[in-house]
MITI-20388 format. One record per residue (C-alpha): residue in three letters; x, y, z. Coordinates in steps of 0.02 Angstrom, whole numbers, padded with zeros to 5 digits, always signed. Layout:
<nodes>
AlaXYZ/...
</nodes>
This chain:
<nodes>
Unk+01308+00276-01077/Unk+01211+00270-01243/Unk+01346+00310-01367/Unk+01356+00308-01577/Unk+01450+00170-01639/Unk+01478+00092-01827/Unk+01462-00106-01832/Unk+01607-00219-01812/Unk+01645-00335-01931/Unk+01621-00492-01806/Unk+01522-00514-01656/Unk+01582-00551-01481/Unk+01510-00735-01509/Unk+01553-00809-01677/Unk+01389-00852-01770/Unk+01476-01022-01822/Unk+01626-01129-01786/Unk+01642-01311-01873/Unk+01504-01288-01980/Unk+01364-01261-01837/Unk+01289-01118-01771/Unk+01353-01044-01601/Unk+01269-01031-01440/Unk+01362-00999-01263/Unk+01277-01009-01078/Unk+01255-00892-00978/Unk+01255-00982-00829/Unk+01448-01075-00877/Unk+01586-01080-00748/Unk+01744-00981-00773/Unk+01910-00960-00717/Unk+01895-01117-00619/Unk+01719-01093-00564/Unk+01747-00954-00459/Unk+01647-00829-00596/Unk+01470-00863-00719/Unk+01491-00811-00883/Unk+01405-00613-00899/Unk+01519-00553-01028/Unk+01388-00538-01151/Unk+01247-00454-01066/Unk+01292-00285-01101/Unk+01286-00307-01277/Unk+01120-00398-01276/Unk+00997-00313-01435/Unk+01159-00290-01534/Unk+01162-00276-01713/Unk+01277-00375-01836/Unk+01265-00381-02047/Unk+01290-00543-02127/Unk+01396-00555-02301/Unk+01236-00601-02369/Unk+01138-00444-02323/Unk+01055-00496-02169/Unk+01061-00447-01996/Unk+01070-00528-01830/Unk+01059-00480-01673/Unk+01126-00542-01497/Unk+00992-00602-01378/Unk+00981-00724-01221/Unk+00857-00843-01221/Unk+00734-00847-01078/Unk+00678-01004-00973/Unk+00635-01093-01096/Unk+00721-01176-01251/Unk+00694-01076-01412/Unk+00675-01189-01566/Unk+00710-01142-01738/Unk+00613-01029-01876/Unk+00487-00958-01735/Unk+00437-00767-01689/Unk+00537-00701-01560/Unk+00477-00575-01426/Unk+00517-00490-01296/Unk+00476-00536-01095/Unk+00311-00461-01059/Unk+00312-00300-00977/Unk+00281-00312-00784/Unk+00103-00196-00737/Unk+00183-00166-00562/Unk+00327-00073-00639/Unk+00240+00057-00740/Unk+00189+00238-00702/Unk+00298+00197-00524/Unk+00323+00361-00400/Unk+00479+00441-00399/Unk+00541+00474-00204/Unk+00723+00536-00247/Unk+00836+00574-00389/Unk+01024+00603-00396/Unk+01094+00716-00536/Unk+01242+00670-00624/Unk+01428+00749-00598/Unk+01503+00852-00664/Unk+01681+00761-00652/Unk+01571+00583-00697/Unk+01599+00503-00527/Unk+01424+00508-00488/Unk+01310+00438-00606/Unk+01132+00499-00598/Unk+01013+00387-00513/Unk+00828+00380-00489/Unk+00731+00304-00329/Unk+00567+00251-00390/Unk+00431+00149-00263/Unk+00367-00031-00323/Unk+00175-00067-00382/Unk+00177-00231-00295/Unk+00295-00334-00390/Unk+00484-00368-00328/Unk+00632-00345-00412/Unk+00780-00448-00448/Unk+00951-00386-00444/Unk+00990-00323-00640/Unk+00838-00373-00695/Unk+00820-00206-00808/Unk+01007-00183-00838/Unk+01014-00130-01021/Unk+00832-00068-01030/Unk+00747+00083-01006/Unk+00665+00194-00874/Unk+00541+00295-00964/Unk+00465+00466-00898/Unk+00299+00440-00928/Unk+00230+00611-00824/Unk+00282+00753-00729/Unk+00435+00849-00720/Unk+00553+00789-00894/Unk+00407+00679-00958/Unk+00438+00587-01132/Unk+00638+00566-01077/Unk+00711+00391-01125/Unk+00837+00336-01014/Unk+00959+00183-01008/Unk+00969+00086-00849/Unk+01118+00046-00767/Unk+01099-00071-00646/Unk+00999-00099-00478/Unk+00982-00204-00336/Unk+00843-00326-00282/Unk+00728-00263-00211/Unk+00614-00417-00102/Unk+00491-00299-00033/Unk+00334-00293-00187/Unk+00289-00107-00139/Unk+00477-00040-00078/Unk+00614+00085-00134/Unk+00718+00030-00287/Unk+00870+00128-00339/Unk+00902+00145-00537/Unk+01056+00202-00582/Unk+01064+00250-00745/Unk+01173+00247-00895/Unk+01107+00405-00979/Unk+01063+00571-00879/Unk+00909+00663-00912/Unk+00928+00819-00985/Unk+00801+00892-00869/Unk+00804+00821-00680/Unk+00675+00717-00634/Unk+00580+00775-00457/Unk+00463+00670-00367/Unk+00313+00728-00487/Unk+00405+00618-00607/Unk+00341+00458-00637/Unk+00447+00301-00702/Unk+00405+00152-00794/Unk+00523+00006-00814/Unk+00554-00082-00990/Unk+00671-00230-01006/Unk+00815-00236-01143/Unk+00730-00321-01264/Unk+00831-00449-01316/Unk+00857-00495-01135/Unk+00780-00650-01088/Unk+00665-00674-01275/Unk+00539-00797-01265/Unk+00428-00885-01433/Unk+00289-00762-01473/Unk+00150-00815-01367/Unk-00010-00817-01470/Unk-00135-00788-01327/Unk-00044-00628-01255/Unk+00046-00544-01401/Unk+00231-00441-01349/Unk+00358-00353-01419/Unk+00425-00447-01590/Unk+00599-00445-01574/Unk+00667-00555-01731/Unk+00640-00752-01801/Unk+00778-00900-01737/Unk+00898-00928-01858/Unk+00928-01111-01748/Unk+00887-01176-01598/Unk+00959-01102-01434/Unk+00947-01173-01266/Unk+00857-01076-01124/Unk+00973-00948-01035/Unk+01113-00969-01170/Unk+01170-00820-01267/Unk+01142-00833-01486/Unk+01070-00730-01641/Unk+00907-00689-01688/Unk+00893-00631-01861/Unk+00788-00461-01872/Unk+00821-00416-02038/Unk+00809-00534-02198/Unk+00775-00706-02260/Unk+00731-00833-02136/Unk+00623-00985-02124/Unk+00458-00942-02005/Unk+00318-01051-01954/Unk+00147-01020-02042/Unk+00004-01008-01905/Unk-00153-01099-01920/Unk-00230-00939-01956/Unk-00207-00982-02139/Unk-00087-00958-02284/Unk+00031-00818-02326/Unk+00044-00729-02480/Unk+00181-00701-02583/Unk+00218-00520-02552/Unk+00093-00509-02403/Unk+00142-00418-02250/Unk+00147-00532-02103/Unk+00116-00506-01947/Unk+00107-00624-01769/Unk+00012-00754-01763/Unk-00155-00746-01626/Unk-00172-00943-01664/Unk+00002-01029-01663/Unk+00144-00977-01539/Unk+00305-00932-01636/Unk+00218-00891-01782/Unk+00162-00791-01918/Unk+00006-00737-02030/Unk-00065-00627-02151/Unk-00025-00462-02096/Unk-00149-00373-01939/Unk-00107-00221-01894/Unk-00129-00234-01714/Unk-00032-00378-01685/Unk+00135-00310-01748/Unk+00217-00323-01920/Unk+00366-00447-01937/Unk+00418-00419-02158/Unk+00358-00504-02295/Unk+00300-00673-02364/Unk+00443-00716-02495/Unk+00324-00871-02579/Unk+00130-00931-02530/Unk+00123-01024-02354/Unk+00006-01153-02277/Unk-00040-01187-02098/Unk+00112-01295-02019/Unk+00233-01268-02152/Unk+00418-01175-02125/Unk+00427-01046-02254/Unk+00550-00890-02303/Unk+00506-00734-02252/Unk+00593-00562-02254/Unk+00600-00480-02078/Unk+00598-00317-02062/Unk+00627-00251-01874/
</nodes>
């Protein structure tokens, strides 16, 4: 379940080894091939601090690769699996055997087996509306409009009923993809190097880091910057509604890699 904890001093995947920056797959064969390397997924959106000040944190790339000094966002929410109908709800035990578990019905989109495992099911009406709760796991569910169990990591404080209504956020750093300029997500943190789709690797999301300059126009030193609406991966000048990344650390052009302080 959710739980306090202080930083390590290293990360589960070293951030270099031989002078180049670290990436695993996700998809690797283990123990002769008879297992796919998961290990990390449960610490996806993880936190680590650099010597130098800065922070990264763990994500997995999504389908596609990720190249380096570009906005990073989250997978884009699925409209089927908000606002969904609660049909049952199991409490949690006392003696922790049982872990509580919500039943929700799809909107017309299926589900894949895990595919919110280290997100969130958020009560967005009804009975214990504005509860934040961290998913477990789940099965697939094939069937767009059928039952789909979520068991949960973290039991509400008040039990859900079927007034309760559910939507379904994914972990954020779970499957990132470059911003996408036409349909603007979640920022999540700016590639420190390249990473290869579905591999595991660091995102920094706090501190210096080279970013690409939209063709929205040049950044100001000092400026808040935001995402780009022009250039995927990008940043400009800051707007309000498209999300603030940090700062401009010196004056940017259109096309040009240039430092900027992320603050996320």
């Amino acid at each position: 379940m959710s739980r306090i904890v202080n930083r390590g001093a290293t990360g589960e995947l070293a951030l270099t080894a031989n002078g180049q920056f670290q990436q695993q797959s996700q998809t690797e064969t283990l123990y002769g091939g008879t297992a796919t390397n998961a290990s990390l997924t449960t610490l996806l959106g993880s936190r680590w601090d650099l010597e130098d000040g800065r922070e990264v944190r763990l994500v997995l790339a999504g389908a596609s690769n990720l190249a380096a000094g570009k906005v990073m966002t989250a997978p884009a929410t699925i409209a089927n699996h908000q606002n969904l109908v609660t049909t049952a709800f199991t409490a949690y035990s006392n003696n922790g055997n049982v872990p509580a578990k919500v039943t929700v019905t799809l909107g017309g989109t299926a589900a894949t087996a895990n595919q919110y495992q280290g997100g969130y099911a958020i009560v967005t009406s009804g009975t214990g509306l504005g509860q934040t709760l961290k998913i477990a796991s789940h099965p697939a569910q094939a069937t767009t409009t059928g039952s789909l169990a979520v068991t949960l990591e973290d039991a509400p404080n008040t039990a859900l009923d079927t007034t309760s209504t559910i939507s379904l956020i994914y972990n954020p750093a779970n499957g990132v993809i470059i911003s996408d300029h036409t349909a603007l997500q979640n920022p999540v943190g700016v590639t420190l190097y390249a990473i290869t789709a579905a591999n595991y690797g660091y995102i920094v999301s706090r501190g210096i880091v080279s970013c690409l300059v939209g063709a929205d126009g040049s950044t100001t030193v000092g400026s808040a910057v935001s995402v780009s609406n022009t250039t995927d991966g990008s940043v400009e000048n800051g707007v309000i509604a498209q999300g603030f990344i940090g700062n401009a650390i010196v004056a940017g052009t259109a096309g040009q890699y240039q430092p900027i302080n992320v603050i996320l």
